[in-house]
Structures are given as C-alpha cells and as structure tokens.
mmCIF file of the N, C-alpha and C atoms, coordinates in Angstrom:
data_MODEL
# 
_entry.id   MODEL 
# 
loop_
_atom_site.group_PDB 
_atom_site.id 
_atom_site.type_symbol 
_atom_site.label_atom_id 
_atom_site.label_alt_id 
_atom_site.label_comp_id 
_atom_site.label_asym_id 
_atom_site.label_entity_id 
_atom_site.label_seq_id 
_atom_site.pdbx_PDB_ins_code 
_atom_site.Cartn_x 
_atom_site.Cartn_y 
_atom_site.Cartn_z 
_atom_site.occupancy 
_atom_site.B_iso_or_equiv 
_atom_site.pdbx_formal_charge 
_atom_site.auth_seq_id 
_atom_site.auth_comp_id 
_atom_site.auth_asym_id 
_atom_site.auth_atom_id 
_atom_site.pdbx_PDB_model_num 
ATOM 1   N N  . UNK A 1 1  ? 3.038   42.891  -8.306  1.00 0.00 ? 1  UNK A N  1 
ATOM 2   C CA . UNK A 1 1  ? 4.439   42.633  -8.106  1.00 0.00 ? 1  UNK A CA 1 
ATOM 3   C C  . UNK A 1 1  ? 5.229   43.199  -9.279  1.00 0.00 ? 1  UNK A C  1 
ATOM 4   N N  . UNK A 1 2  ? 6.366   43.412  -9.132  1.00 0.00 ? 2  UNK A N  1 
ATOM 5   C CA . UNK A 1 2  ? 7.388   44.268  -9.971  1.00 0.00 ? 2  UNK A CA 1 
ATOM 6   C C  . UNK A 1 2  ? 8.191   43.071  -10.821 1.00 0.00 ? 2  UNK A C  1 
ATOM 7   N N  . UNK A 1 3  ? 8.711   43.332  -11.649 1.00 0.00 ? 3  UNK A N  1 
ATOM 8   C CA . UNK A 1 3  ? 9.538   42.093  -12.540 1.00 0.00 ? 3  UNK A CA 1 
ATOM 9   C C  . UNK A 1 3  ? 10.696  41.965  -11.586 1.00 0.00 ? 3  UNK A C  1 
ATOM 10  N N  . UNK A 1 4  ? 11.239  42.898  -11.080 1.00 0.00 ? 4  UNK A N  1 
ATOM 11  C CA . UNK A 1 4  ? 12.444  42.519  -9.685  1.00 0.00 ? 4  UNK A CA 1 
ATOM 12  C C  . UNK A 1 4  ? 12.112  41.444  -8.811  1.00 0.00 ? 4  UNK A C  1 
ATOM 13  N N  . UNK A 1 5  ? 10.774  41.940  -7.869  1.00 0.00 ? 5  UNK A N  1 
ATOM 14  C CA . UNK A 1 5  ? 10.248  40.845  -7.107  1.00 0.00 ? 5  UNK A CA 1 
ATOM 15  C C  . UNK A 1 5  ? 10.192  39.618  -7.746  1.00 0.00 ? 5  UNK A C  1 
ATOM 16  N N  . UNK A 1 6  ? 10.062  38.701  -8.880  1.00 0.00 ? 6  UNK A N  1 
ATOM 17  C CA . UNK A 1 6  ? 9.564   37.849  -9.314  1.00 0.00 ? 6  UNK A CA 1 
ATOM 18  C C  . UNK A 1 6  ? 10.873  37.310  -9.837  1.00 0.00 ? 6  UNK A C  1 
ATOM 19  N N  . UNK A 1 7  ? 11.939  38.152  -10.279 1.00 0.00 ? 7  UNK A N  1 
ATOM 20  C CA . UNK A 1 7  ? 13.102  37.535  -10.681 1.00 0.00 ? 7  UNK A CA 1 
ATOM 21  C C  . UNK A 1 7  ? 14.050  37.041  -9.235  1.00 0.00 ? 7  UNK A C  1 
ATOM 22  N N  . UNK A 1 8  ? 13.825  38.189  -8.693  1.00 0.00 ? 8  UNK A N  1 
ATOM 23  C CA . UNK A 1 8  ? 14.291  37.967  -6.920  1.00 0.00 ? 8  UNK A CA 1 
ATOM 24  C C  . UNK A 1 8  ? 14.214  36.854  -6.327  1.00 0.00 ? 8  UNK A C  1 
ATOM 25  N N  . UNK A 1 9  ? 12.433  36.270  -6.289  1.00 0.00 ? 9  UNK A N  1 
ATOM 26  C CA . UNK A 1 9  ? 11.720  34.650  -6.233  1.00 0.00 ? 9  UNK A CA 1 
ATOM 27  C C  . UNK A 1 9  ? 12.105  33.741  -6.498  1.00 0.00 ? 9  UNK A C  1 
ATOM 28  N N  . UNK A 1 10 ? 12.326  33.830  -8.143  1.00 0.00 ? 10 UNK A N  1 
ATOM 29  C CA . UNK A 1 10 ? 12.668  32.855  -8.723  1.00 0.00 ? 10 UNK A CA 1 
ATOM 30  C C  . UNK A 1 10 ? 14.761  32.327  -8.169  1.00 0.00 ? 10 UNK A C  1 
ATOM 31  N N  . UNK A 1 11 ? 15.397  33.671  -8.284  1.00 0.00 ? 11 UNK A N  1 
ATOM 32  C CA . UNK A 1 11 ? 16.550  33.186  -7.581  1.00 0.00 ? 11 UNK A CA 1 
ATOM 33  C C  . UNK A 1 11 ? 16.739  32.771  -6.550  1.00 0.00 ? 11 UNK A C  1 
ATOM 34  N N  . UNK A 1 12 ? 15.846  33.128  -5.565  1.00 0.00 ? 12 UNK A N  1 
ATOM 35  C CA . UNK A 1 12 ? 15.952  32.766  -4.137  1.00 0.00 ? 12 UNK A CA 1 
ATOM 36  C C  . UNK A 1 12 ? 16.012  31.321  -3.983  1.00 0.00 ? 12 UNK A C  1 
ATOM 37  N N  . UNK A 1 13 ? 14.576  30.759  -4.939  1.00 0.00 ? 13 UNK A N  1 
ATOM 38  C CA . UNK A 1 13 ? 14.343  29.483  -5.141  1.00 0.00 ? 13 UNK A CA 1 
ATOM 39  C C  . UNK A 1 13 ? 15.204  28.067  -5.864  1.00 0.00 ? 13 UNK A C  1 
ATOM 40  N N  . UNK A 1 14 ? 15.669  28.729  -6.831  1.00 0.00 ? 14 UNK A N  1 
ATOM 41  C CA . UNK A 1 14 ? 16.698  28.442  -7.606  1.00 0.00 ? 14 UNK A CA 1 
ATOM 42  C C  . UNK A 1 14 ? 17.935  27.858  -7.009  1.00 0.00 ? 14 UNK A C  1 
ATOM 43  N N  . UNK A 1 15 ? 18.523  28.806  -5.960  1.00 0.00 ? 15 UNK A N  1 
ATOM 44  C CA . UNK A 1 15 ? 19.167  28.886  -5.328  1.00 0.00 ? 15 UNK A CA 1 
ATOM 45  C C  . UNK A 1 15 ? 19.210  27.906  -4.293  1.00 0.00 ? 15 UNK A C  1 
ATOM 46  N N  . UNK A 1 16 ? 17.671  27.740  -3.829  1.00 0.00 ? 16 UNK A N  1 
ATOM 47  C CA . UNK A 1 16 ? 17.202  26.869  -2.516  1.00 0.00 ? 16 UNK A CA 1 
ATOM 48  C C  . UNK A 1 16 ? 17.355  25.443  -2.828  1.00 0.00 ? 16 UNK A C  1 
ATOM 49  N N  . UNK A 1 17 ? 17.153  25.018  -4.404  1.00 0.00 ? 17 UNK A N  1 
ATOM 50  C CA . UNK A 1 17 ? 17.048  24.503  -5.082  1.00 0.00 ? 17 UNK A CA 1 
ATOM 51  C C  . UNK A 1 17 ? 18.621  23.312  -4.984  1.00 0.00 ? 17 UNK A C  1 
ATOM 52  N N  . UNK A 1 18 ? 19.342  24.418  -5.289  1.00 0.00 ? 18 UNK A N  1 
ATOM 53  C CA . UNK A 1 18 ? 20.601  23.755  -5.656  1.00 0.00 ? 18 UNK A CA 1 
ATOM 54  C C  . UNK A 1 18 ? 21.445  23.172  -4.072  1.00 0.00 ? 18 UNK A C  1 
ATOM 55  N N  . UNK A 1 19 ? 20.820  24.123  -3.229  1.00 0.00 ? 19 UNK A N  1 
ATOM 56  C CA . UNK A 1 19 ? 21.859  24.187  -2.184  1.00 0.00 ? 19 UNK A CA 1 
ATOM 57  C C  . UNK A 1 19 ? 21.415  22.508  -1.595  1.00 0.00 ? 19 UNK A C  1 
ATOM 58  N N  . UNK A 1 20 ? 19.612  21.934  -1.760  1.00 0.00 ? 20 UNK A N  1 
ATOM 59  C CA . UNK A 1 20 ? 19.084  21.005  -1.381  1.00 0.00 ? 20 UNK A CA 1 
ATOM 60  C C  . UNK A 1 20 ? 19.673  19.646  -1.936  1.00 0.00 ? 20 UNK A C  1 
ATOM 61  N N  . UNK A 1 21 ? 20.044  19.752  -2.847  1.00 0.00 ? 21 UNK A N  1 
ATOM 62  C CA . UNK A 1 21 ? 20.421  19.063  -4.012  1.00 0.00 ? 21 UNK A CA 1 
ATOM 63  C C  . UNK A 1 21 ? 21.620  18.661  -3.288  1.00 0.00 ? 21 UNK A C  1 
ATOM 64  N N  . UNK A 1 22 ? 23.005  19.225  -2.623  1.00 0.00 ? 22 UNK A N  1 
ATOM 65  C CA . UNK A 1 22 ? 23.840  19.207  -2.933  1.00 0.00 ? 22 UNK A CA 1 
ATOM 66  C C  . UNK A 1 22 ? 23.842  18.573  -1.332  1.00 0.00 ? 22 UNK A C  1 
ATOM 67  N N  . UNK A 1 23 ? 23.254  19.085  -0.568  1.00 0.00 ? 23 UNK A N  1 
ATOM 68  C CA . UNK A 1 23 ? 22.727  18.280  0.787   1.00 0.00 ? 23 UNK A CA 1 
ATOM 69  C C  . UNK A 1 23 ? 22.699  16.799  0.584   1.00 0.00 ? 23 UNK A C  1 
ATOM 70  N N  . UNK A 1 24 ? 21.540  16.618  -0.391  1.00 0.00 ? 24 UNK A N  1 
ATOM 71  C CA . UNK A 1 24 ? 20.893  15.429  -0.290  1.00 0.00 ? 24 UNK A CA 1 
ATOM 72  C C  . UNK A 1 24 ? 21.830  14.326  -0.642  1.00 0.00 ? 24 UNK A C  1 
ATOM 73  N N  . UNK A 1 25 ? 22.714  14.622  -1.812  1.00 0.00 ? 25 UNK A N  1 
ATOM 74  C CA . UNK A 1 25 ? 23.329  14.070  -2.391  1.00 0.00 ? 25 UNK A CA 1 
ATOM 75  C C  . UNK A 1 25 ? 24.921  13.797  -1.042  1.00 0.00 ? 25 UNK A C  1 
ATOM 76  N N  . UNK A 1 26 ? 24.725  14.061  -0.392  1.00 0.00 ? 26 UNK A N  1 
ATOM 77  C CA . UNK A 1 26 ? 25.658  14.186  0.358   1.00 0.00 ? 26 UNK A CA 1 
ATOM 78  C C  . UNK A 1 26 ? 25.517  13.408  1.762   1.00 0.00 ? 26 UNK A C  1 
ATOM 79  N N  . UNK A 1 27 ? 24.240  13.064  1.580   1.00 0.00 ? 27 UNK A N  1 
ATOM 80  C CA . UNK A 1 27 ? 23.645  12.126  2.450   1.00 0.00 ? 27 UNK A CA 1 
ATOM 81  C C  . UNK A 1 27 ? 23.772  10.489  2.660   1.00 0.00 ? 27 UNK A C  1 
ATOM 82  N N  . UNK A 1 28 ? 24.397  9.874   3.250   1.00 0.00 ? 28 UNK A N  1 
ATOM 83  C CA . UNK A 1 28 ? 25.094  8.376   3.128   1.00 0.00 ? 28 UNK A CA 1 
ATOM 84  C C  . UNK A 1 28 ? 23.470  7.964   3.219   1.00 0.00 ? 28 UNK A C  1 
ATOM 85  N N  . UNK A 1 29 ? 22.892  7.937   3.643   1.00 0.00 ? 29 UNK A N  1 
ATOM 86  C CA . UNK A 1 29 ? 21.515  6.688   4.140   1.00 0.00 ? 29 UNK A CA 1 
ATOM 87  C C  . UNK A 1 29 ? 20.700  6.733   2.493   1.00 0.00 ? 29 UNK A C  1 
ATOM 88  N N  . UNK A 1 30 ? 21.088  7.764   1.686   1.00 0.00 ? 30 UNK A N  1 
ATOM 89  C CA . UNK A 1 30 ? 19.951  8.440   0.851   1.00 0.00 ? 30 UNK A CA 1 
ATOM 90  C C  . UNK A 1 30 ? 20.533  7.473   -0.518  1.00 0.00 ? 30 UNK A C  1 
ATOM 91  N N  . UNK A 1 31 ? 22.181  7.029   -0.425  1.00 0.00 ? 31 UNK A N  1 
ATOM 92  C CA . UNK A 1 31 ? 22.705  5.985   -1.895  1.00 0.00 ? 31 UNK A CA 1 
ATOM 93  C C  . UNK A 1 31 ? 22.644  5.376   -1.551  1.00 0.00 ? 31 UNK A C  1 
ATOM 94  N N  . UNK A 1 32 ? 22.279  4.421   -2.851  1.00 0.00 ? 32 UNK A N  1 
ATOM 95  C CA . UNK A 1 32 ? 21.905  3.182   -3.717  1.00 0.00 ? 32 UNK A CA 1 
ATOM 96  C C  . UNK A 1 32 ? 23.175  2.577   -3.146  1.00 0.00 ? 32 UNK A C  1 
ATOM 97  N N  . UNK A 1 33 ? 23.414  1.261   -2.743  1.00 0.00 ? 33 UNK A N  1 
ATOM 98  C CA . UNK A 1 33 ? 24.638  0.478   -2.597  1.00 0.00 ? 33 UNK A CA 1 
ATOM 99  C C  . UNK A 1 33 ? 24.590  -0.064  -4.017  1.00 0.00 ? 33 UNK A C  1 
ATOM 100 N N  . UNK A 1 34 ? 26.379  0.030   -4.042  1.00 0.00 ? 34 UNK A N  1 
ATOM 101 C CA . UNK A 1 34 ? 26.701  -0.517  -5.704  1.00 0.00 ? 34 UNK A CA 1 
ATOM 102 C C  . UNK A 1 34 ? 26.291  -1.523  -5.354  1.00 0.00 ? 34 UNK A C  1 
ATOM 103 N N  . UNK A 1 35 ? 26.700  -2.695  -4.653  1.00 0.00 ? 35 UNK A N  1 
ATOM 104 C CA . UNK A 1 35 ? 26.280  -4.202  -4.782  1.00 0.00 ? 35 UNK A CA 1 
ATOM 105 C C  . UNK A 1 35 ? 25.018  -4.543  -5.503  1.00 0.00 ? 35 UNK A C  1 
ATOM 106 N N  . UNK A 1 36 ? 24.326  -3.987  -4.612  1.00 0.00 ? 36 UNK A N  1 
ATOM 107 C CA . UNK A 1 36 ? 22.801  -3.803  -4.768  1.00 0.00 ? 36 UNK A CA 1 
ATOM 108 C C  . UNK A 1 36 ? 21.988  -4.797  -3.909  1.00 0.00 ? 36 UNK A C  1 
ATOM 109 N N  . UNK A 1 37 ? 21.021  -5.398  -3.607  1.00 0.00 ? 37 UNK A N  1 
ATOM 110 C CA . UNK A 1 37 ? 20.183  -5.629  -2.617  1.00 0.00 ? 37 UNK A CA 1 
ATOM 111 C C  . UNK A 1 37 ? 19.594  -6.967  -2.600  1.00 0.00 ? 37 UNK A C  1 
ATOM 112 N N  . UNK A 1 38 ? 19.563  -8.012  -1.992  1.00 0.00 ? 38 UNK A N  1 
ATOM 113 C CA . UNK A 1 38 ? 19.247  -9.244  -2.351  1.00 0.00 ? 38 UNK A CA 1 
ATOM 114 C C  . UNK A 1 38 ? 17.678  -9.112  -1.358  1.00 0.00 ? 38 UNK A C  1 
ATOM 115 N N  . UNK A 1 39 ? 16.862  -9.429  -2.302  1.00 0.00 ? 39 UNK A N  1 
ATOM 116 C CA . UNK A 1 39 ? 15.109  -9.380  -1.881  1.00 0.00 ? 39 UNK A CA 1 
ATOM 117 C C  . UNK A 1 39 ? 14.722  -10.825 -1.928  1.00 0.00 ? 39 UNK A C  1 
ATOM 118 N N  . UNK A 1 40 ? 14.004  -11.360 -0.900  1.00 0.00 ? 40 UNK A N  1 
ATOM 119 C CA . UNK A 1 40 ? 13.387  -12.482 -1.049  1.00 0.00 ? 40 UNK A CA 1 
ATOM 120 C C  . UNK A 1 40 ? 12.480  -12.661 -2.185  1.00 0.00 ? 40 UNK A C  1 
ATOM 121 N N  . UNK A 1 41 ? 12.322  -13.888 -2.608  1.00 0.00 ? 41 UNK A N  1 
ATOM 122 C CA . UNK A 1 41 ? 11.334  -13.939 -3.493  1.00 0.00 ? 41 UNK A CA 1 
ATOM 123 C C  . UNK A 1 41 ? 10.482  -15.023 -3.120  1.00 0.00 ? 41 UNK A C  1 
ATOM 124 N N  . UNK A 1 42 ? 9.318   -14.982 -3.823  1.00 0.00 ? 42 UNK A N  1 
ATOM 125 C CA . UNK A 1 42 ? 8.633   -16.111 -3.668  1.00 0.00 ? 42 UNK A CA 1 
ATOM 126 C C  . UNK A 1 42 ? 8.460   -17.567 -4.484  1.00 0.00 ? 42 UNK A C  1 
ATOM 127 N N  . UNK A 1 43 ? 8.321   -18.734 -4.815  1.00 0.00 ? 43 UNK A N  1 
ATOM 128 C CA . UNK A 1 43 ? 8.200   -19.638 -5.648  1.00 0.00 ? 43 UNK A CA 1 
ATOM 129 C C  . UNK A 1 43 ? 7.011   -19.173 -6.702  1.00 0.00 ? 43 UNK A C  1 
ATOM 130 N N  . UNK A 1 44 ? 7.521   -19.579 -8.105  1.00 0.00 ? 44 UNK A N  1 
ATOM 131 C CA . UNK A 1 44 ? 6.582   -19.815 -8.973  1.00 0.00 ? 44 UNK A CA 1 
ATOM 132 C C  . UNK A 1 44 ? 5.205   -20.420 -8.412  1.00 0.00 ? 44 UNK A C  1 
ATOM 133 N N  . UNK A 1 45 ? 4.238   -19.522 -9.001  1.00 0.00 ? 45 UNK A N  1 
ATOM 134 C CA . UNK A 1 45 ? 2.636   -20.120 -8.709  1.00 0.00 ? 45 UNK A CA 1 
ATOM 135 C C  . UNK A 1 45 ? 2.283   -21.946 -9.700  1.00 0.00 ? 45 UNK A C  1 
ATOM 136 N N  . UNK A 1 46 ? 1.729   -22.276 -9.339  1.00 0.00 ? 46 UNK A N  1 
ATOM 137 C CA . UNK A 1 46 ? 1.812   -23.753 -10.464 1.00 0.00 ? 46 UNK A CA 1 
ATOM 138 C C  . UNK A 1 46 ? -0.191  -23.105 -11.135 1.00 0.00 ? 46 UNK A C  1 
ATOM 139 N N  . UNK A 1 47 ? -0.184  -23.899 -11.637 1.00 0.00 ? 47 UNK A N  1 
ATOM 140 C CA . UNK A 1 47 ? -1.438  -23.524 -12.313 1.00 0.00 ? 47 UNK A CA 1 
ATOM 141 C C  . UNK A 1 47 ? -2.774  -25.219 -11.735 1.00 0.00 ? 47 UNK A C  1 
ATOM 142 N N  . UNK A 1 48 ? -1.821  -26.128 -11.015 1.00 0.00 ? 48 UNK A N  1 
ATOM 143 C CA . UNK A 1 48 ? -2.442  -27.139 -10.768 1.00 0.00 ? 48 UNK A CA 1 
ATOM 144 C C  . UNK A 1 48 ? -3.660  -26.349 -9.603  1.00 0.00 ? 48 UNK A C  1 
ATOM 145 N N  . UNK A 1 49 ? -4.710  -27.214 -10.025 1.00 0.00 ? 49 UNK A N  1 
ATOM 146 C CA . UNK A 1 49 ? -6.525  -26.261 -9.590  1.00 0.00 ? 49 UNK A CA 1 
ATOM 147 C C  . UNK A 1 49 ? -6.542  -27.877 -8.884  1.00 0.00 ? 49 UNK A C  1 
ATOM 148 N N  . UNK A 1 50 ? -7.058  -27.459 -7.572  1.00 0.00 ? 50 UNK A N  1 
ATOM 149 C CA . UNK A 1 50 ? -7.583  -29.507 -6.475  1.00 0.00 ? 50 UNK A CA 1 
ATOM 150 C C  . UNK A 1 50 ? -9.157  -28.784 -6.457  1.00 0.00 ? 50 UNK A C  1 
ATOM 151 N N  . UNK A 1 51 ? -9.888  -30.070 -6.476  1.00 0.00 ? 51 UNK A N  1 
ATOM 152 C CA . UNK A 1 51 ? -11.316 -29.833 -6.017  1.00 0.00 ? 51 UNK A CA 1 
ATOM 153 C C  . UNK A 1 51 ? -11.335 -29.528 -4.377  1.00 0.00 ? 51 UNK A C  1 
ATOM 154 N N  . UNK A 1 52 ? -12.247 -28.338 -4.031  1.00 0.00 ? 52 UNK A N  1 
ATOM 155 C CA . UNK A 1 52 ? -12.632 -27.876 -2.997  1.00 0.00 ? 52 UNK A CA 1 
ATOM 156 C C  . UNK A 1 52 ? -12.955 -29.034 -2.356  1.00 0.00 ? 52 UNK A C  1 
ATOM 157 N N  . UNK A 1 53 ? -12.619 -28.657 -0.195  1.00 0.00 ? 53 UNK A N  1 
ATOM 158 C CA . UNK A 1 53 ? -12.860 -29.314 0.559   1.00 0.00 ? 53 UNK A CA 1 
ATOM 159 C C  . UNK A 1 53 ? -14.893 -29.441 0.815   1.00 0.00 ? 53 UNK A C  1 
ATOM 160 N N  . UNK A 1 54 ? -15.239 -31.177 0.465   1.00 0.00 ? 54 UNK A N  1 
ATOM 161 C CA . UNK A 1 54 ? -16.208 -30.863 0.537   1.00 0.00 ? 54 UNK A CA 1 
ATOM 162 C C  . UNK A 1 54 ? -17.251 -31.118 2.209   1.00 0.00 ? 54 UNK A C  1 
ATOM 163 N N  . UNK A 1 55 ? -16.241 -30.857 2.892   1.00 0.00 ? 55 UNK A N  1 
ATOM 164 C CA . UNK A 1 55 ? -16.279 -30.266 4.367   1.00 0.00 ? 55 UNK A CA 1 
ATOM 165 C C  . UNK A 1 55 ? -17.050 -29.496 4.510   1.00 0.00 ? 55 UNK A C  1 
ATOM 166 N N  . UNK A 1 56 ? -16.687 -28.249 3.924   1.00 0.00 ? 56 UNK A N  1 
ATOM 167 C CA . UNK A 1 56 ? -16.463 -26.790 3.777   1.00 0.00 ? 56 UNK A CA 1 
ATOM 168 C C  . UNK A 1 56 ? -17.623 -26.075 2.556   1.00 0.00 ? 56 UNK A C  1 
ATOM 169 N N  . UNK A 1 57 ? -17.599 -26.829 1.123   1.00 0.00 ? 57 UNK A N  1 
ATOM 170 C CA . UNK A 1 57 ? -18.681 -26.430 -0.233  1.00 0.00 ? 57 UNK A CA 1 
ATOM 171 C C  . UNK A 1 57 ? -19.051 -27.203 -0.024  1.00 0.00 ? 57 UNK A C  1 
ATOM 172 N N  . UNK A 1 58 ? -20.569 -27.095 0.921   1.00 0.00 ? 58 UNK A N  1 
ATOM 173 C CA . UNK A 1 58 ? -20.963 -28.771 0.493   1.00 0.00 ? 58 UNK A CA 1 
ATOM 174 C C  . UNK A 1 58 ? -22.406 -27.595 0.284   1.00 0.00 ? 58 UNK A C  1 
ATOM 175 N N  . UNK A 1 59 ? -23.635 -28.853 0.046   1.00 0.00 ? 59 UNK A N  1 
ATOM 176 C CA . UNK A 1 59 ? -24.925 -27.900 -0.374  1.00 0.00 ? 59 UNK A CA 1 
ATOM 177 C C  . UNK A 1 59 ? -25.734 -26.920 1.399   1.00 0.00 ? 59 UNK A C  1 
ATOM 178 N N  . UNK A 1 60 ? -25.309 -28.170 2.035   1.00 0.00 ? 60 UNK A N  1 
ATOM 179 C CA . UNK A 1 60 ? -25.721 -27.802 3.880   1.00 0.00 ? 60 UNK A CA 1 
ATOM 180 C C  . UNK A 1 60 ? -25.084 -27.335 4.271   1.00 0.00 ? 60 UNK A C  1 
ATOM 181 N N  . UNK A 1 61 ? -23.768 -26.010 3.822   1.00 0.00 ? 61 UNK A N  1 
ATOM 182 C CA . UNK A 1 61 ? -22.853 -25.052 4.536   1.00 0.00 ? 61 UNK A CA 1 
ATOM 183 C C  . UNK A 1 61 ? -23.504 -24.189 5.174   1.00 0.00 ? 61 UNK A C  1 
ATOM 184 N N  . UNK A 1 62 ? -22.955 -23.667 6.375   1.00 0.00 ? 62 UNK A N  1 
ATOM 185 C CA . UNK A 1 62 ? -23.702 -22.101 6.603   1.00 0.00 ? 62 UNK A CA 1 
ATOM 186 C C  . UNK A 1 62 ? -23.504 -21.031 5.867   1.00 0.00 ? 62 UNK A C  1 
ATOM 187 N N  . UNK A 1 63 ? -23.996 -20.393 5.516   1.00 0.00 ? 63 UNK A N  1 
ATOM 188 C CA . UNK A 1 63 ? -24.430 -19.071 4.452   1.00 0.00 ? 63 UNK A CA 1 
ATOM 189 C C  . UNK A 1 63 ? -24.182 -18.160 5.471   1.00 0.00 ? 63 UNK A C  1 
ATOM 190 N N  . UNK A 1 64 ? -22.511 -17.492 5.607   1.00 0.00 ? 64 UNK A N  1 
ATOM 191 C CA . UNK A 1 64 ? -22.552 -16.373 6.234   1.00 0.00 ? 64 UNK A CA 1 
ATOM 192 C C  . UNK A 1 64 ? -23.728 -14.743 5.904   1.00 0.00 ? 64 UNK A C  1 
ATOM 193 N N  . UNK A 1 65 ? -23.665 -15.234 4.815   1.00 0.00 ? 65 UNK A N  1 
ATOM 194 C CA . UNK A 1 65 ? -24.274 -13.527 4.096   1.00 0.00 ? 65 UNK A CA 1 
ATOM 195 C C  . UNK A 1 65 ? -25.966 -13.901 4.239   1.00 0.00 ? 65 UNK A C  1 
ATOM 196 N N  . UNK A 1 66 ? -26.323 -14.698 4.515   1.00 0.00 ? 66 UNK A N  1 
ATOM 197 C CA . UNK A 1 66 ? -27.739 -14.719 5.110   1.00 0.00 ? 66 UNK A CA 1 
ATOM 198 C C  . UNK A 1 66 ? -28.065 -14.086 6.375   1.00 0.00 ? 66 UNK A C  1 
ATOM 199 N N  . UNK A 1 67 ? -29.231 -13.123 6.471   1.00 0.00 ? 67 UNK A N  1 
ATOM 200 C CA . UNK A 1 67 ? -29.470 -12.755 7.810   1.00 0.00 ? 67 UNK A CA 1 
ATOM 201 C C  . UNK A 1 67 ? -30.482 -14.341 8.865   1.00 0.00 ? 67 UNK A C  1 
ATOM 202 N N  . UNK A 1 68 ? -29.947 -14.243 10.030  1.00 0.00 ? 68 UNK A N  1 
ATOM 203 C CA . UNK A 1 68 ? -30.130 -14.887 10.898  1.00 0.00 ? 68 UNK A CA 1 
ATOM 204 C C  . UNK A 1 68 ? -31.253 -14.760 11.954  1.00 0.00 ? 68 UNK A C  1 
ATOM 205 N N  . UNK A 1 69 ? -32.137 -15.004 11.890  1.00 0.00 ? 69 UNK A N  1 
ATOM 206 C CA . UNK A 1 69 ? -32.967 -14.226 12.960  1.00 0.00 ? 69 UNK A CA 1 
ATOM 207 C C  . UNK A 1 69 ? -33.245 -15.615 14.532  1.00 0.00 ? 69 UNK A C  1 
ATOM 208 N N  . UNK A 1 70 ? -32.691 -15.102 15.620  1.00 0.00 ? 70 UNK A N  1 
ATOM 209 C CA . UNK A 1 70 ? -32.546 -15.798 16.942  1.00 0.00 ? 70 UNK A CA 1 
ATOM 210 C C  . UNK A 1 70 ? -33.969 -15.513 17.394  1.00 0.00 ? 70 UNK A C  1 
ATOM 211 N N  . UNK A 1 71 ? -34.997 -16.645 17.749  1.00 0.00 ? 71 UNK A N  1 
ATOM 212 C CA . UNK A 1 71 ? -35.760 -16.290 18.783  1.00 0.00 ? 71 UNK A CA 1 
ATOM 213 C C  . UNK A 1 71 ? -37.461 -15.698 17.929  1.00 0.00 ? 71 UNK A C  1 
ATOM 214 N N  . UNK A 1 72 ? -38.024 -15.211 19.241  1.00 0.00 ? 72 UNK A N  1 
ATOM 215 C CA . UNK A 1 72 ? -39.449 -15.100 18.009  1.00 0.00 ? 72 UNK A CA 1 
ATOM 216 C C  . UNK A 1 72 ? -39.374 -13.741 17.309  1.00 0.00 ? 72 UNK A C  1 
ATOM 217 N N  . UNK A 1 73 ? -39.230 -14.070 16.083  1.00 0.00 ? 73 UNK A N  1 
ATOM 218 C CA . UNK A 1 73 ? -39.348 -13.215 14.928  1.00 0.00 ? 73 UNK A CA 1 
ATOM 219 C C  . UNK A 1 73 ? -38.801 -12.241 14.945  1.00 0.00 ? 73 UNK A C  1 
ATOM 220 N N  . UNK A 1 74 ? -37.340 -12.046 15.736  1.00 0.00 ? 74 UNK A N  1 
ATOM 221 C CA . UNK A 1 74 ? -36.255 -11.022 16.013  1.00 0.00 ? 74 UNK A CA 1 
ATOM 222 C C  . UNK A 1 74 ? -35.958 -10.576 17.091  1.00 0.00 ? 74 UNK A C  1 
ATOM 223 N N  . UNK A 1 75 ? -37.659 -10.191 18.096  1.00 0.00 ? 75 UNK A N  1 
ATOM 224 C CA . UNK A 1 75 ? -37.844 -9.437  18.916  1.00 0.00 ? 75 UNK A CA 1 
ATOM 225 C C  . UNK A 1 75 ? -36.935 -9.556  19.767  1.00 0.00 ? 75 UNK A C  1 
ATOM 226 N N  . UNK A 1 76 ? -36.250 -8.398  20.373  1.00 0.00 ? 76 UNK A N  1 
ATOM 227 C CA . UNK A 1 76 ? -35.624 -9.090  21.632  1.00 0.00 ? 76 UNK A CA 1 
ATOM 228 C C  . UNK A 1 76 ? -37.003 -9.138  22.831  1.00 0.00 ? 76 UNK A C  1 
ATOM 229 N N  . UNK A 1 77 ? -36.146 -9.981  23.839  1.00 0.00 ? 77 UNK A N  1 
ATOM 230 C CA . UNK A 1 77 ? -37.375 -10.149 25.295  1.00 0.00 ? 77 UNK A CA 1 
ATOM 231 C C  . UNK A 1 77 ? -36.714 -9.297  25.775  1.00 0.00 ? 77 UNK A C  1 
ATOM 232 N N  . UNK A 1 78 ? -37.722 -8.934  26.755  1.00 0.00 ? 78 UNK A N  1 
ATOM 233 C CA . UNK A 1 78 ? -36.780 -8.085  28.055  1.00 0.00 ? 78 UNK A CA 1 
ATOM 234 C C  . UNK A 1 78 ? -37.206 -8.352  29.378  1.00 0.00 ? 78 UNK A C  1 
# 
C-alpha cells in the first residue's frame, strides 16, 4: 500500500468516526435522564445464623449424591 492509501483509510475512518458520534448523540433513547432513575433495592442482610431444620440435617437424610442401585445388583430385567 502507498502512504496515500493509508492516509485516505485513516480519513475515511476518522470521518466515519465523527459522523457516528454525532448520530448517536442525537439519539433521545441513548440519554441519561437528568432526574436520574429510582432502582429497587433490597433490605440489609442481618448476620443473625438459626440452627438448621432438623427435618431436613438430620443423620437418616437421603444422600442425593449417593448412587442408588434399584433391584438385583443394577441389572435391568427384561
């Protein structure tokens, strides 16, 4: 490429540059409202810890992450 071509590029771009700019900025959906924006929030976390339901942790829970085997020794019947 020639130093023309590359200065050529760079203006084209430059150019593309500004014209986007001046679009965007011109765009109602794209500004910030002065007011500004009221966001829900959530309540402060408390740090108070309750002992687990012992429903639920007890020593005789089911153990999801254990494999299960139904029937004799996996096999299916057929």
């Amino acid at each position: 490429m020639k130093k023309s071509d590359i200065a050529m590029i760079v203006l084209i771009a430059s150019v593309g540059m500004l014209i986007a700019y001046f679009i965007a900025t011109n765009i109602t959906f794209l500004h910030v409202p002065e007011n500004g924006v009221k966001v829900q929030t959530i309540p402060k976390l408390s740090a108070d810890v309750v002992e687990p339901s012992t429903d639920v942790f007890n020593e005789n829970a089911i153990n999801p992450t254990v494999e299960v085997i139904v029937g004799n020794d996996g096999a299916l019947s057929r």
